[in-house]
C-alpha positions as CSV (number, residue, x, y, z in Angstrom):
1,X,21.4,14.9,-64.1
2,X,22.6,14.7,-60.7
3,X,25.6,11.4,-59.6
4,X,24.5,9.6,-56.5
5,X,26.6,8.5,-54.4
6,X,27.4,5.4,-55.2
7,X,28.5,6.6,-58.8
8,X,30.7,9.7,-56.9
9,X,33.0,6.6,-55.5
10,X,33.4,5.6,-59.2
11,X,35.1,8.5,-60.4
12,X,38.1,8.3,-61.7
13,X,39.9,11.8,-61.9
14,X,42.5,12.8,-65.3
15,X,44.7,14.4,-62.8
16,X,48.8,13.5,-63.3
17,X,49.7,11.3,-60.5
18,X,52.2,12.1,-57.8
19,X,54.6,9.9,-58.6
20,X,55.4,10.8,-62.1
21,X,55.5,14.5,-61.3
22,X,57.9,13.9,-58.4
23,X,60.1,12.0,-61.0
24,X,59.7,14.2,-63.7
25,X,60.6,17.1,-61.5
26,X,63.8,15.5,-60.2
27,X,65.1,14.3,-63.6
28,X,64.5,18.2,-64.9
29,X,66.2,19.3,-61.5
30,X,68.9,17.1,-62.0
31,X,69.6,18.2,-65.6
32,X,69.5,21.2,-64.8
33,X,72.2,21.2,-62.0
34,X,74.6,19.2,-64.4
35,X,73.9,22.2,-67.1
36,X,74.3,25.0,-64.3
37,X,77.8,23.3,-62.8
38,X,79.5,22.7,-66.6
39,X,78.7,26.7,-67.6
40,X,79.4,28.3,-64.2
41,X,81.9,25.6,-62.5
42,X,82.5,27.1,-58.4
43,X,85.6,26.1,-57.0
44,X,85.6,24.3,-53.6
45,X,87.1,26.4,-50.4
């Protein structure tokens, strides 16, 4: 069974949206910052 055209417009994809990942990925970027600067603390120059 082959989609026509019409029914290729209608697909709706599973996919994670951008959004979410680019939120996701700054809250584990942040947390991961905060975890990095409490065990190995740099003094400013």
């Amino acid at each position: 069974m082959e989609l026509q055209n019409e029914e290729l417009t209608n697909v709706v994809g599973g996919g994670i949206k951008f959004g979410i990942a680019a939120i996701v990925g700054g809250i584990i970027t942040f947390v991961i910052g905060v975890i990095d600067g409490y065990l190995r603390p740099l003094s400013c120059n």
